[in-house]
C-alpha positions as CSV (number, residue, x, y, z in Angstrom):
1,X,2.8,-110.2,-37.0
2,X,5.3,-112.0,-35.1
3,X,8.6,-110.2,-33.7
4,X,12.0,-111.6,-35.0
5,X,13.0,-114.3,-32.5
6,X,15.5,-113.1,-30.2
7,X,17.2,-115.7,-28.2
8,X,19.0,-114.8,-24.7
9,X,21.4,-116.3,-22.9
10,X,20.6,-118.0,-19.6
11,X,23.0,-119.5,-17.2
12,X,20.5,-121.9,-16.0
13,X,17.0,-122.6,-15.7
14,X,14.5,-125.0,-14.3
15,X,11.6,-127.2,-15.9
16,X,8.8,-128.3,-14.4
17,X,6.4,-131.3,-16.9
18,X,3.7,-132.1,-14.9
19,X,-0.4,-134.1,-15.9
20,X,-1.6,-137.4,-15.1
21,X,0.0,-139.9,-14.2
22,X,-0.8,-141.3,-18.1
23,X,0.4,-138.2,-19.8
24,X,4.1,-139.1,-19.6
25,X,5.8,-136.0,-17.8
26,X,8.4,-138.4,-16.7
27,X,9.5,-139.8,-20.4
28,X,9.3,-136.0,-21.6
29,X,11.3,-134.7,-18.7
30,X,13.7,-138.1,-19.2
31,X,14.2,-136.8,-22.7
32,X,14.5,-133.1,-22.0
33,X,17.0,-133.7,-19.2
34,X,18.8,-136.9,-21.4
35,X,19.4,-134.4,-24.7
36,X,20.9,-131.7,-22.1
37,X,23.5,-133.6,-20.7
38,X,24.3,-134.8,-23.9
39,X,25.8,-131.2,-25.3
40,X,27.2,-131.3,-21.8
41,X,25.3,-128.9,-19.6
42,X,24.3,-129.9,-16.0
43,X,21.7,-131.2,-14.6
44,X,19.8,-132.3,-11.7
45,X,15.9,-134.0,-12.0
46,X,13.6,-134.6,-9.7
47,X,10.5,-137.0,-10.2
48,X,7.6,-136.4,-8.1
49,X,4.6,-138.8,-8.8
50,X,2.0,-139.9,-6.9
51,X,1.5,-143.6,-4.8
52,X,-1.7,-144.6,-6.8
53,X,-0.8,-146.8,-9.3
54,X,-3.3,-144.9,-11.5
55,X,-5.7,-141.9,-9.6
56,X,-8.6,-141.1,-11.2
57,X,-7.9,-138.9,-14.3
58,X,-8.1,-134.9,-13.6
59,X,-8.1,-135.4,-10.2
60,X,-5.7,-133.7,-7.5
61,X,-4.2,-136.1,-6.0
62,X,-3.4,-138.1,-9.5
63,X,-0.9,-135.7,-10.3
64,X,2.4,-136.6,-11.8
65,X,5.6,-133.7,-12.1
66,X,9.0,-134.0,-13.5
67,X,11.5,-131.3,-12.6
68,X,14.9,-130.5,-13.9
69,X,17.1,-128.1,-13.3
70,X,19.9,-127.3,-16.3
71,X,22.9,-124.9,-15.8
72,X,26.3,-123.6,-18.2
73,X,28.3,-125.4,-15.2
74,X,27.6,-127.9,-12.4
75,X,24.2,-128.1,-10.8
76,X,23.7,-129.3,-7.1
77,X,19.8,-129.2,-7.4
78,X,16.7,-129.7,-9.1
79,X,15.7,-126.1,-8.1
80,X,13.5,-124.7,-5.7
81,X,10.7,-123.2,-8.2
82,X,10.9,-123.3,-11.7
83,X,11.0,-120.9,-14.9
84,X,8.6,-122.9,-17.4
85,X,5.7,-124.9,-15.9
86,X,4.0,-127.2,-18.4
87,X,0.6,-128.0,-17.0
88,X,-1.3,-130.7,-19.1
89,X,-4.7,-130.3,-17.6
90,X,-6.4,-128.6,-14.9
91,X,-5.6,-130.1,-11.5
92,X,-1.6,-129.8,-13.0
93,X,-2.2,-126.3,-12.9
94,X,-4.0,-126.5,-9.6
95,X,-1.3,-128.1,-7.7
96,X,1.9,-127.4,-9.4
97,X,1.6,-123.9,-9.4
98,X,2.9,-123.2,-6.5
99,X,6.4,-124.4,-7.5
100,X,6.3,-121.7,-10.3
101,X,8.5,-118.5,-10.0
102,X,6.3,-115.3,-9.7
103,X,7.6,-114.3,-13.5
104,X,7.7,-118.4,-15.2
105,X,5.8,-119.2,-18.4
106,X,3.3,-121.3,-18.3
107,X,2.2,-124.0,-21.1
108,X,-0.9,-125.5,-20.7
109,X,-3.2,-127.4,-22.9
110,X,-6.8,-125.7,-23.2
111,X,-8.1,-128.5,-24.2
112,X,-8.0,-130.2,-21.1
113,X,-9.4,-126.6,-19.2
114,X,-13.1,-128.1,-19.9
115,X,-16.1,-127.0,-17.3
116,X,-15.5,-131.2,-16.4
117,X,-11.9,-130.8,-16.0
118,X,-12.1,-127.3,-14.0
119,X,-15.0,-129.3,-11.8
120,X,-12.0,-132.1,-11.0
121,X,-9.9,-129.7,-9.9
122,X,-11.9,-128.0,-7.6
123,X,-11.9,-124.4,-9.6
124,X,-14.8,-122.1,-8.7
125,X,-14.8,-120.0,-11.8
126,X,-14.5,-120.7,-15.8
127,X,-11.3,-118.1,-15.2
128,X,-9.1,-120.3,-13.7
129,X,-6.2,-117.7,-14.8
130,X,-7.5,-114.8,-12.7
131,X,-8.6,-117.3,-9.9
132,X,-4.9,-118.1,-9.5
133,X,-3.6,-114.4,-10.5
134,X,-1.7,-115.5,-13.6
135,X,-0.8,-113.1,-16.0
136,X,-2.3,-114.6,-19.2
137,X,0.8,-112.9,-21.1
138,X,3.0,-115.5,-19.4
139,X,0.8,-118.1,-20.4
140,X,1.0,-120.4,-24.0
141,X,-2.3,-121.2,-23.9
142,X,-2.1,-123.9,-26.7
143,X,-5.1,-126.5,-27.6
144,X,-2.4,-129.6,-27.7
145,X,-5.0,-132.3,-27.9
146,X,-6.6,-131.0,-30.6
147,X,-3.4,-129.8,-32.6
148,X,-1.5,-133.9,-31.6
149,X,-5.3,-135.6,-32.9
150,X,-4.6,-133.5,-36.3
151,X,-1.4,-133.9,-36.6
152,X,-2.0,-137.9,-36.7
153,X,-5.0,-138.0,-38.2
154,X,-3.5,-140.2,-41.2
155,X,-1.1,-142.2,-38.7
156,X,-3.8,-145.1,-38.7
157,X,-3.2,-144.7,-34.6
158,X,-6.5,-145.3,-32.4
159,X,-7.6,-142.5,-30.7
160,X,-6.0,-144.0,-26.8
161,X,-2.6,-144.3,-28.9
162,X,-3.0,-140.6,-30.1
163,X,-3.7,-139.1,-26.7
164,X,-0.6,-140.7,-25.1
165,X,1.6,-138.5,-27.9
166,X,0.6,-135.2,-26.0
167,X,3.9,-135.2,-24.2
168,X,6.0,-134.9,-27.3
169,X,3.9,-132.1,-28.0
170,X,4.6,-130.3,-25.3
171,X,8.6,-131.4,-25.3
172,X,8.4,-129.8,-28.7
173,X,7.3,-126.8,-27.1
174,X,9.9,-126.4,-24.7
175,X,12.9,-127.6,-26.9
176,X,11.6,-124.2,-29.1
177,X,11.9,-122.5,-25.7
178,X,15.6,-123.0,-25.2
179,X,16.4,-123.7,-29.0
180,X,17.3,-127.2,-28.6
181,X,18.6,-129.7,-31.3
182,X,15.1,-131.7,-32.3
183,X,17.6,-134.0,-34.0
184,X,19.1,-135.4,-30.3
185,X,15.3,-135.8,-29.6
186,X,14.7,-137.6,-32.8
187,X,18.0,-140.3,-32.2
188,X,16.3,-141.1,-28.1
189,X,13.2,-142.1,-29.6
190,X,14.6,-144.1,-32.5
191,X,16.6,-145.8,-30.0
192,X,14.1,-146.0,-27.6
193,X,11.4,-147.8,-30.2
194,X,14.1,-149.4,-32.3
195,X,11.6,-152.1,-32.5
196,X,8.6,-150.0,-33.2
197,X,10.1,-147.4,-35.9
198,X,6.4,-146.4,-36.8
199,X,6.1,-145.4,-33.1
200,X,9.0,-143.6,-32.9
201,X,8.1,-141.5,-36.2
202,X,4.5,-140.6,-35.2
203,X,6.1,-139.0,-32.1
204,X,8.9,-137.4,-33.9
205,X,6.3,-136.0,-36.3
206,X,4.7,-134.8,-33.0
207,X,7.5,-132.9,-31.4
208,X,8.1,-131.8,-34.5
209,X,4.4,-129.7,-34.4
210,X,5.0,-128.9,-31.2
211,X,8.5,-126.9,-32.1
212,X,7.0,-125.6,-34.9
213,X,4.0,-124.2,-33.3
214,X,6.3,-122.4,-30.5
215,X,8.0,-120.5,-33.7
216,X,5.3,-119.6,-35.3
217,X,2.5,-118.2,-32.8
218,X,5.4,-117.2,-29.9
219,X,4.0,-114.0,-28.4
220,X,5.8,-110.8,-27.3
221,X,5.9,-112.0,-23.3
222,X,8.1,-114.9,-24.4
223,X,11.8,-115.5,-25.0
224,X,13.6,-118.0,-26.4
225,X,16.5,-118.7,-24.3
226,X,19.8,-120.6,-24.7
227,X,22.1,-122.4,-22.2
228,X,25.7,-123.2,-23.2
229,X,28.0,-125.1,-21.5
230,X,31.0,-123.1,-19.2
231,X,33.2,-125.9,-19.3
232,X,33.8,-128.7,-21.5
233,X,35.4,-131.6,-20.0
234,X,36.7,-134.7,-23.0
235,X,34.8,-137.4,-22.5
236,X,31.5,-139.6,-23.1
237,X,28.0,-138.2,-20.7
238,X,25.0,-139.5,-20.4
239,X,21.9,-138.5,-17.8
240,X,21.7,-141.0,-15.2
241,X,19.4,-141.9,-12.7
242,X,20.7,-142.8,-9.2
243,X,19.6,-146.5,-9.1
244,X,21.1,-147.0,-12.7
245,X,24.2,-145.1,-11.8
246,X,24.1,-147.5,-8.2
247,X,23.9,-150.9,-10.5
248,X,26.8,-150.1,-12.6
249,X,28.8,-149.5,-9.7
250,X,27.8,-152.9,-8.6
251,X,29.0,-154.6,-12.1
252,X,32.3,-152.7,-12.2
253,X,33.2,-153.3,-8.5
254,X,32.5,-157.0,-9.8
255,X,34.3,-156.6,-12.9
256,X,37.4,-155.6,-11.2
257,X,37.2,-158.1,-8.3
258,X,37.2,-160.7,-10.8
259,X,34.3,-161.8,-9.7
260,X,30.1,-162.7,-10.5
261,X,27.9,-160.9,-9.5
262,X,24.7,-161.6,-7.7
263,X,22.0,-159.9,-6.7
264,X,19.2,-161.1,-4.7
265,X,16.3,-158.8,-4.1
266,X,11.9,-158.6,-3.7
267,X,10.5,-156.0,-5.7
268,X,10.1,-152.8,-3.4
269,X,10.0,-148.5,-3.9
270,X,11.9,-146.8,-4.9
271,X,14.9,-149.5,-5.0
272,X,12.9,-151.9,-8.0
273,X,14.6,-150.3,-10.6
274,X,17.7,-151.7,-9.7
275,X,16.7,-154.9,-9.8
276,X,15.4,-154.4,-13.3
277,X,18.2,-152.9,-14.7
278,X,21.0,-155.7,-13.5
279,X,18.2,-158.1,-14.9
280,X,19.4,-156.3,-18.3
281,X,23.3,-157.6,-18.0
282,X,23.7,-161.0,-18.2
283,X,26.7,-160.6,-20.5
284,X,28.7,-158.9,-17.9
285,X,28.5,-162.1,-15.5
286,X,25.1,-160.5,-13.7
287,X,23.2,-163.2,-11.7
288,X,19.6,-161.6,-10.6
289,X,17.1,-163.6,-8.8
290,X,13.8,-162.1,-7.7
291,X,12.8,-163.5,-5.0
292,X,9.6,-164.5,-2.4
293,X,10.4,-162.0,0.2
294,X,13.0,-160.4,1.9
295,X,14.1,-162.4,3.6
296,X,15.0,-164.7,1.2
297,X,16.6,-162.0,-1.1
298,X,19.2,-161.2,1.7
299,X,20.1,-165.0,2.3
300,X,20.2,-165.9,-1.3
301,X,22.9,-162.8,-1.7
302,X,24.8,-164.0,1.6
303,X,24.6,-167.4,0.2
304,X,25.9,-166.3,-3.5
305,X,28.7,-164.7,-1.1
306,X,29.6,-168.0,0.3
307,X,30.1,-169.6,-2.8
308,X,32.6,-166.8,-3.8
309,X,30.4,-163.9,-5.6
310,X,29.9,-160.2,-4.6
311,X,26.5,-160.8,-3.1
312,X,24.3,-157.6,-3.2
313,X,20.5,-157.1,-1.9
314,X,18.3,-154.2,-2.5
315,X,15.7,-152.8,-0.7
316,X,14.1,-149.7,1.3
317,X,13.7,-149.1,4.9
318,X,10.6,-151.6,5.6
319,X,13.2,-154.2,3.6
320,X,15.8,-153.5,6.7
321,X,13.5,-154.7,9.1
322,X,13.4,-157.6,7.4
323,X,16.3,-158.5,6.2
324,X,18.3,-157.6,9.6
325,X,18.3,-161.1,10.9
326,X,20.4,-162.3,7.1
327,X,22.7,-158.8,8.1
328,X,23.8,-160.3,10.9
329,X,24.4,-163.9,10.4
330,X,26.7,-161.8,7.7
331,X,28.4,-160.2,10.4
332,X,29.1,-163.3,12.4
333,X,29.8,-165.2,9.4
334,X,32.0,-162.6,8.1
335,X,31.0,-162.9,4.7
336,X,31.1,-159.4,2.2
337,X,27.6,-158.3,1.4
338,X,26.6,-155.1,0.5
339,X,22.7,-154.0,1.3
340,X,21.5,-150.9,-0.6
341,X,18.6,-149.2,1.4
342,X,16.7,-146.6,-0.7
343,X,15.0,-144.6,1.7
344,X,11.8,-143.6,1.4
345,X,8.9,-142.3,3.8
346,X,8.2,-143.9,6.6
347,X,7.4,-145.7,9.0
348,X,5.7,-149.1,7.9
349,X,4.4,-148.1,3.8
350,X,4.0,-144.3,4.9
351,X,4.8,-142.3,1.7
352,X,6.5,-145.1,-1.1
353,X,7.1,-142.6,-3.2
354,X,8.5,-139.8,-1.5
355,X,12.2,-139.5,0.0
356,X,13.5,-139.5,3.5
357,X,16.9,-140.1,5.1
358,X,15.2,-141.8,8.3
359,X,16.4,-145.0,8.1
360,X,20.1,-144.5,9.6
361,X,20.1,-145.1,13.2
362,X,18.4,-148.6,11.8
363,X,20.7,-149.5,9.9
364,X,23.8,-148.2,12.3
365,X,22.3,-150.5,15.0
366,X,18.9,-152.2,13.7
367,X,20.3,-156.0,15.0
368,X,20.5,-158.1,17.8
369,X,23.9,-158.4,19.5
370,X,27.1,-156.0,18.9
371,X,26.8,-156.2,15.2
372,X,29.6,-153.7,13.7
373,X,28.7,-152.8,10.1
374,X,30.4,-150.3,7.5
375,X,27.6,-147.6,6.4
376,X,28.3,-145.3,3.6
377,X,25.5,-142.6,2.0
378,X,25.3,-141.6,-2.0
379,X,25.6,-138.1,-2.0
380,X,24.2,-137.2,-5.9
381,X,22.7,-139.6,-8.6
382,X,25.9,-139.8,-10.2
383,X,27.7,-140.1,-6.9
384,X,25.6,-143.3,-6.6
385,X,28.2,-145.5,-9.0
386,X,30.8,-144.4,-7.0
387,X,29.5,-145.1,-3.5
388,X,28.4,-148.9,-4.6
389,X,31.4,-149.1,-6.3
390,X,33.1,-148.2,-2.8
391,X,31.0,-150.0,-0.7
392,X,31.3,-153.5,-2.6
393,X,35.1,-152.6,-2.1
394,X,35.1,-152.1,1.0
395,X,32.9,-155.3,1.9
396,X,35.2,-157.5,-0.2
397,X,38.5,-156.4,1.4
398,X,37.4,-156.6,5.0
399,X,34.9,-159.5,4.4
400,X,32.1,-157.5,6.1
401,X,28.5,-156.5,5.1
402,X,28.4,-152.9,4.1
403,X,25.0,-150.7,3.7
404,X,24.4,-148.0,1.1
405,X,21.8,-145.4,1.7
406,X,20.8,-143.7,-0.8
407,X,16.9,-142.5,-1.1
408,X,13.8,-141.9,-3.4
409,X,15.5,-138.1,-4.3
410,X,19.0,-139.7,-5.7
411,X,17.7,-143.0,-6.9
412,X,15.0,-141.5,-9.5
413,X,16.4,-138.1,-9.7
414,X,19.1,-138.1,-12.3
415,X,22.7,-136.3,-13.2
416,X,25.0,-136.0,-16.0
417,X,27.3,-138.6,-15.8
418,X,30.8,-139.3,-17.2
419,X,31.5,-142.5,-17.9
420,X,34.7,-143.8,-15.9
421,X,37.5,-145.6,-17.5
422,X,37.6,-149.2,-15.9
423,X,41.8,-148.9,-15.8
424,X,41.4,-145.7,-13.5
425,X,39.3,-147.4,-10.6
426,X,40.7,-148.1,-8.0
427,X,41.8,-151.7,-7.5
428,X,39.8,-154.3,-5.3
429,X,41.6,-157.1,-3.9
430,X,39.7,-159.8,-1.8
431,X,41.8,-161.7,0.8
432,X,41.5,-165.1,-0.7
433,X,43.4,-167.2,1.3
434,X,47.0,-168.4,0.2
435,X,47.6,-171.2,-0.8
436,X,50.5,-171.8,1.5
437,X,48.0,-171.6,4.2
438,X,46.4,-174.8,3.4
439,X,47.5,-176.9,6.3
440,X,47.1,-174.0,9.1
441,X,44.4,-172.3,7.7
442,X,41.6,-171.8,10.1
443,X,38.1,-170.3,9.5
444,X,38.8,-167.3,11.6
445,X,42.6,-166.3,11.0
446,X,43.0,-162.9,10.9
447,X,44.6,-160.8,8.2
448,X,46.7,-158.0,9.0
449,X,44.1,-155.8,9.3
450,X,41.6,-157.5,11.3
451,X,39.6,-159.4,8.8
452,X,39.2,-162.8,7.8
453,X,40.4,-164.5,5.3
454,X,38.0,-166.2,2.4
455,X,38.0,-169.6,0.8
456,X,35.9,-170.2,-1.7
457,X,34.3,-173.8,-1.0
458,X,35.6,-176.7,-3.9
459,X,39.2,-175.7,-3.2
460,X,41.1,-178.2,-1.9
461,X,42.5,-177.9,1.3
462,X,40.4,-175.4,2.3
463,X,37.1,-177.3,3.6
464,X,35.6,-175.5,6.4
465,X,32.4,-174.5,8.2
466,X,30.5,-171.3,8.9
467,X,27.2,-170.6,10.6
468,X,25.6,-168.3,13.2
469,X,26.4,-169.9,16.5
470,X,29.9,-168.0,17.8
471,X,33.1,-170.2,16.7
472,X,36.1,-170.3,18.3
473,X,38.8,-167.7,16.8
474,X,41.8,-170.2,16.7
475,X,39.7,-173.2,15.7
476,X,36.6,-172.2,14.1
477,X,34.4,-175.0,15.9
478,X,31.2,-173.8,17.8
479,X,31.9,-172.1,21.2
480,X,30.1,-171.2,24.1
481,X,33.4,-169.7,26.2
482,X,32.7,-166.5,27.7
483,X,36.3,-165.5,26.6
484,X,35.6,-166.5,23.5
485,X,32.7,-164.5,23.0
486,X,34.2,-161.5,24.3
487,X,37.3,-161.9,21.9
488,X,35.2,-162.7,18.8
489,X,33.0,-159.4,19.3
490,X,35.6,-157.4,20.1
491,X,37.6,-158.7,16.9
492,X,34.4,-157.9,14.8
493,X,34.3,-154.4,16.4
494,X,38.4,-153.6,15.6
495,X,37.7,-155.0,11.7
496,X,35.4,-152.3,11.4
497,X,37.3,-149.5,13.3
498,X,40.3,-150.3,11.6
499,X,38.7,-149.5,7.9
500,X,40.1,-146.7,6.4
501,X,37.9,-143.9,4.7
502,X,39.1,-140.8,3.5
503,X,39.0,-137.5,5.7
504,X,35.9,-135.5,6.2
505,X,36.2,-132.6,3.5
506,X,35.4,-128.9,4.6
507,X,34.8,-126.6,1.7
508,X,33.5,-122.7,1.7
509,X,35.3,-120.4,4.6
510,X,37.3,-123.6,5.6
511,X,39.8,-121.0,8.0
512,X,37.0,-118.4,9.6
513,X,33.5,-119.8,8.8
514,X,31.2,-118.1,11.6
515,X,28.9,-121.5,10.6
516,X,29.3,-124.9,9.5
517,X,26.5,-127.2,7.9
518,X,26.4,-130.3,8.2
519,X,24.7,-133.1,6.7
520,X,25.2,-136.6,4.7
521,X,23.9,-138.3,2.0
522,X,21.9,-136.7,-1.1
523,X,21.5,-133.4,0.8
524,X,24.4,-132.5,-0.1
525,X,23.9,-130.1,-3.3
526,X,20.6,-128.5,-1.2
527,X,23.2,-127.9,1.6
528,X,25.8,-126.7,-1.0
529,X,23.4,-124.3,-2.8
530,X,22.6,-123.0,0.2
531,X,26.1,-122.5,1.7
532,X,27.0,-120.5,-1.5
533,X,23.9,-118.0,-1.3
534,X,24.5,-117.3,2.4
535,X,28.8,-116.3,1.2
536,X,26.9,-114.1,-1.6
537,X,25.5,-112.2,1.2
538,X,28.5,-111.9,2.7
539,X,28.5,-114.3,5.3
540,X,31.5,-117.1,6.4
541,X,29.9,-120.2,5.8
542,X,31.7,-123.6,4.9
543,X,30.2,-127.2,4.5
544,X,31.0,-130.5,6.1
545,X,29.1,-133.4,4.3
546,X,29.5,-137.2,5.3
547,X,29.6,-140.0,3.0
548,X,31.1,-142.5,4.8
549,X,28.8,-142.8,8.5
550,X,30.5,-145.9,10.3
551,X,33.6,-145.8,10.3
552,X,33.6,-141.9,10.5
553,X,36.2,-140.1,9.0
554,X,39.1,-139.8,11.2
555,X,39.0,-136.2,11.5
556,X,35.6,-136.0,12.6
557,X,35.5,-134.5,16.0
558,X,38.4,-131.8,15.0
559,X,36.3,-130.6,12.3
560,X,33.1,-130.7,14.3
561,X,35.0,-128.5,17.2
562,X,36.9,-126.4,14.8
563,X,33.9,-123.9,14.2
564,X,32.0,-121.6,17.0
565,X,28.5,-122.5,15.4
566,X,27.6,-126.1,13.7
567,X,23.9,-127.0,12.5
568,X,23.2,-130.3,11.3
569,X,20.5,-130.3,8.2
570,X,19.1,-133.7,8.0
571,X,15.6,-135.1,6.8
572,X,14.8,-136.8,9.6
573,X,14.1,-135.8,13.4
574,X,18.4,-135.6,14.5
575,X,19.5,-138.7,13.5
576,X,22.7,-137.9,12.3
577,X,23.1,-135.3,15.4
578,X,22.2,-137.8,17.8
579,X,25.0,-140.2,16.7
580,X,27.6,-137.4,16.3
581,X,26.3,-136.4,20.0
582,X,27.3,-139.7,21.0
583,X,30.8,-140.2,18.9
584,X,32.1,-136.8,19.8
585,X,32.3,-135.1,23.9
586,X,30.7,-132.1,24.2
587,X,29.0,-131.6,20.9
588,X,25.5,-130.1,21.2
589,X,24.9,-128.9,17.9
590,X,22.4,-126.6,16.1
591,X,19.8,-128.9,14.0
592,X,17.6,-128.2,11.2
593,X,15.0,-131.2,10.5
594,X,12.5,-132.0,8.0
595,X,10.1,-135.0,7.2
596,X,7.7,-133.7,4.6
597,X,8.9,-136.1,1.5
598,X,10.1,-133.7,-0.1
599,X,13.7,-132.4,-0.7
600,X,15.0,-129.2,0.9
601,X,13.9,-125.7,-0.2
602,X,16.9,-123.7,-0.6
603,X,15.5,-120.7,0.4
604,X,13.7,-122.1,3.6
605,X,17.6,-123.1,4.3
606,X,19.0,-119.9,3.9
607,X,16.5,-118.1,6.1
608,X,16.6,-120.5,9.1
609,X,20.9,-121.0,8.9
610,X,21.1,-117.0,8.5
611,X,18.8,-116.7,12.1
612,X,21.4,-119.0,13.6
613,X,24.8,-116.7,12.6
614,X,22.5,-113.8,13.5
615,X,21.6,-114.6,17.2
C-alpha cells in the first residue's frame, strides 16, 4: 500500500532528460524549464547533444541530454550534477550517469534495458544497476514504452508516431516529482500544435499517464518535492534561449533607431537559430537573407548598412575567418555593423556543438591593418538581448562595426526572461547628418566624438562615395599621402577609445577580498557560484566579470591592481589574460583554463581558486 504523499520543500534542484537523439529530451526539458519560469522560479538549461545528425540508435556516442537547473531565487547555472536523471534507454544510463549526484533518482524506461540495448551500450552483465552501484531504491524503474503504446492504442497513431510520445511520458513523471501544474503543460503543447490539435491531445493524454503513474506506484525512497518562488517581481517571463533572447535585442535596437533591420547570414552551429527566428518577424520591419557563404552574408549586411539599415551578420568562429575581410572594409568604411560570433569548439569544425570562448584574440585583432573594433561578450542567455541591444547601439552611434560573442553554452542554454518595456530602453540616436551640412558636408567629417557622420544615399545634397582604398579626411577622395594614412588610422583608433562603457563592477569582498576572479562572457554565473561557495567557507573572495572587452572599462587596471591575488577563469588557453597582460603594466595574473566543451564544474573551481588563497 502506498504511503500518503508527502511533499517537501526544495530551494532548488537540477534535471537532467537525456536518450537518443530521437527521443526528444530537448522539447521535454524546453517544456519542463518553459512551465518553471512561467510561475516565476529561476532557471538556467543546458543542452548537450551530440554532432551526428542522427547516431546510430542505442549507441554511446548518439546520446542526447537536456539539463536544467530550477531555484526559489536567481540561478547562475545549470548545475554541476543533478538530482533526477531520466535515462530513456541504456547507453543514457551509461554515459549520463556520471553527472548524477551520489543520492539522485533515477527514471529509466525498462523497456529499452533489452539484452540488444545493454549489448549497445557496452554493459557486461544483465545487472546493469549493480554494474554501476545504483541503489535500485533510487531508481523508477518504469516500462514507458509499453505503458505510452497502451495508452494510445485507440489514437489511430502508427507505431513510429507512438514511440516519439515517450518524452511526454517521462515529463509527466517528473512534473509528479515536483508537483507541477499539468495544466501549463497542457496550454505549451496546444500552442505548440495549434495546427495539429489531435497531436497535441495524444501527448497531453500522455503526460497525463505519466503523472498519474508517478502517484500511484511512487515508492517509499521517493519524495515529491516543491520549489516556490523567494521573490516575485510584477511583470510578464518567459524561458528564453540565448540566440532568441540575442535576435530580439537586434529588432528592439532597430525598433528604437527607427530603423529596418537586416540580417545577412549562412547557416552555421550554434548561431542558425538566429537566423531562423528573425526569418519569423517580418511584421516588425525584419529583412533576413540566407545567403551562399560567408562572405557574402557579411557584405550583404554592410551593404544593407549603406543603404541606411542596422546591418547584422551571424556566425561562429570558422564564420570570422571568413568574414574578416567584409569586417574591415566596415572599419574603413565606417559603416555600423554588428557581427555576432557564437563560439563554439574549435579550431576548423572541431566540436560544433560544444562551447568555447576561444575565439577573442580573433576577433580583437583577426584583420589586416590597424583595424579598431568595439567587442562586447553576453554574459547569461537572457543577458544576450541586452548585449545585442547594446552592441547595435553602440555601432549605430559611433558608425563602427561591433562584435558580440556569445557561445554554444548561452545561445542554446536558456533563462527566465522579463520582458522589457520598449519606453525604458535606453535611447539610440544615429548621427545622421544635418541638414545644414549639405553644402560642407564631407564623407569623413568628424562628430564631436570622433565618428563620422551618415547619409543615407537618395538624400539630396548628400551624394558621396565610400570604398576600401584610404580617403582623404577633409575631402573624402582616394589618398595615397603618408600623412593621410597616419591621420585616418589614428582617427579610427580615437573613435574607438573614446566609446564610453560603463565601469568594471566588483561584487563579493569588494574592500578586503584576499582573491579576485576574473573572467568575461557566459562564465560569469559558474564564476559567481563559485565565488559564493568559497565566502561560505569563510574565505574573502569578490568577482570582476567583463562584458564590454575593447574598449575596456575605464577602471580596469585600478581594479585589476587593487587586490593582492587575481586569477583569470577563461575557456580557452589565457586569452583574456594575455590581453589584460598587454593593456595593464605589471600584471601577471593567476589563470585557470579549460577547453573540454564543456562548461565549468563548480566544484573543480572551488578546489583549484581555494589552492591559490592557500599558498
Amino acid at each position: 500500500m502506498n504511503k500518503p504523499i508527502e511533499i517537501k520543500e526544495l530551494s532548488q534542484v537540477v534535471v537532467r532528460f537525456s536518450g537518443d537523439s530521437g527521443d526528444g529530451m530537448q522539447l521535454a526539458g524546453n517544456i519542463f524549464s518553459t512551465i518553471s519560469a512561467t510561475v516565476g522560479n529561476g532557471i538556467s538549461t543546458f543542452p548537450d547533444y551530440p554532432a551526428d545528425i542522427r547516431a546510430p540508435q542505442g549507441s554511446l556516442t548518439g546520446v542526447s541530454g537536456f539539463q536544467v537547473h530550477i531555484g526559489e531565487g536567481r540561478v547562475y547555472t545549470p548545475g554541476d550534477q543533478c538530482d533526477v536523471l531520466v535515462a530513456m534507454n541504456a547507453a543514457a544510463l551509461k554515459t549520463q550517469y556520471r553527472y548524477a549526484k551520489p543520492q539522485a533518482t533515477i527514471i529509466i524506461d525498462t523497456d529499452a534495458f533489452e539484452a540488444n540495448d545493454l549489448k549497445k551500450a557496452q554493459f557486461e552483465t544483465d545487472d546493469y544497476l549493480a554494474e554501476m552501484n545504483i541503489d535500485p531504491d533510487r531508481v523508477i524503474q518504469c516500462p514507458l514504452t509499453t505503458m505510452v503504446k497502451d495508452c494510445l492504442a485507440d489514437s489511430g497513431m502508427d507505431n513510429k508516431a507512438i514511440l516519439k510520445c515517450r518524452n511526454m511520458f517521462a515529463l509527466g513523471l517528473v512534473c509528479w516529482l515536483f508537483d507541477r501544474d499539468l495544466n501549463l503543460v497542457f496550454n505549451f503543447l496546444r500552442e505548440k500544435f495549434a495546427k495539429k490539435p489531435a497531436i497535441a491531445e495524444n501527448n497531453i493524454k500522455v503526460v497525463q499517464a505519466g503523472y498519474d503513474y508517478g502517484y500511484n506506484t511512487h515508492s517509499s525512497a521517493i519524495n515529491v518535492y516543491r520549489i516556490e518562488t523567494k521573490e516575485k517581481v510584477p511583470g510578464r517571463y518567459m524561458d528564453i534561449t540565448g540566440n532568441k533572447a540575442t535576435a530580439y535585442g537586434f529588432i528592439a535596437a532597430a525598433e528604437k533607431a527607427g530603423l529596418r533591420l537586416f540580417l545577412g547570414s549562412y547557416p552555421i552551429t550554434p548561431a542558425t537559430d538566429v537566423l531562423h527566428e528573425l526569418s519569423k518577424h517580418k511584421s516588425c520591419g525584419v529583412i533576413t537573407v540566407q545567403c551562399e557563404d560567408e562572405i557574402s552574408g557579411c557584405a550583404s549586411a554592410l551593404g544593407a548598412s549603406f543603404a541606411g539599415a542596422l546591418g547584422v551578420t551571424s556566425t561562429s568562429g570558422p564564420g570570422i575567418c571568413l568574414k574578416s575581410e567584409a569586417m574591415n572594409l566596415a572599419v574603413i568604411m565606417e559603416l555600423p555593423l554588428v557581427v555576432l560570433d557564437v563560439q563554439r569548439g574549435g579550431p576548423a569544425t572541431g566540436l560544433p556543438t560544444k562551447s568555447e570562448q576561444t575565439d577573442l584574440l580573433q576577433v580583437l585583432f583577426g584583420r589586416n591593418g590597424e583595424s579598431p573594433m568595439p567587442v562586447m561578450a553576453a554574459t547569461s542567455p537572457a543577458d544576450c538581448f541586452d548585449a545585442a541591444y547594446q552592441a547595435s547601439k553602440m555601432a549605430l552611434e559611433h558608425m563602427t562595426p561591433v562584435v558580440l560573442l556569445t557561445d554554444a553554452y548561452v545561445a542554446n542554454g536558456s533563462g527566465a526572461f522579463k520582458l522589457p518595456e520598449m519606453a525604458k530602453l535606453d535611447a539610440i540616436n544615429p548621427p545622421f547628418v544635418p541638414e545644414e551640412l549639405k553644402e560642407t558636408w564631407t564623407p569623413y567629417m568628424r562628430t564631436e566624438d570622433g565618428g563620422r557622420y551618415w547619409a543615407v544615399p537618395g538624400r539630396k545634397g548628400f551624394a558621396h562615395i565610400l570604398g576600401g582604398l584610404e580617403k582623404d579626411s577633409k575631402t573624402g577622395a582616394i589618398s595615397t599621402n603618408p600623412e593621410n594614412h597616419d591621420l585616418m588610422t589614428r582617427l579610427r583608433q580615437q573613435k574607438i577609445a573614446n566609446i564610453k562603457v560603463p565601469d568594471l563592477e566588483v561584487e563579493g569582498d569588494v574592500d578586503d577580498a584576499d582573491l579576485l576572479i576574473v573572467g568575461f562572457g557566459s562564465t560569469y554565473g559558474h564564476l559567481h557560484s563559485a565565488m559564493d561557495e568559497l565566502r561560505q567557507k569563510g574565505y574573502k573572495v569578490a568577482q570582476a566579470h567583463f562584458k564590454y572587452l575593447n574598449p575596456l572599462p575605464a577602471n580596469t587596471t585600478a581594479v585589476m591592481k587593487r587586490y593582492k591575488k587575481v586569477v583569470v577563469a577563461e575557456q580557452n588557453m589565457g586569452q583574456l589574460a594575455a590581453y589584460l597582460r598587454m593593456k595593464i603594466d605589471n600584471f601577471v595574473p593567476e589563470q585557470y583554463n579549460e577547453v573540454k566543451g564543456q562548461p565549468f564544474s563548480i566544484n573543480e573551481l572551488v578546489k583549484h581558486f581555494e589552492g591559490i588563497i592557500n599558498q
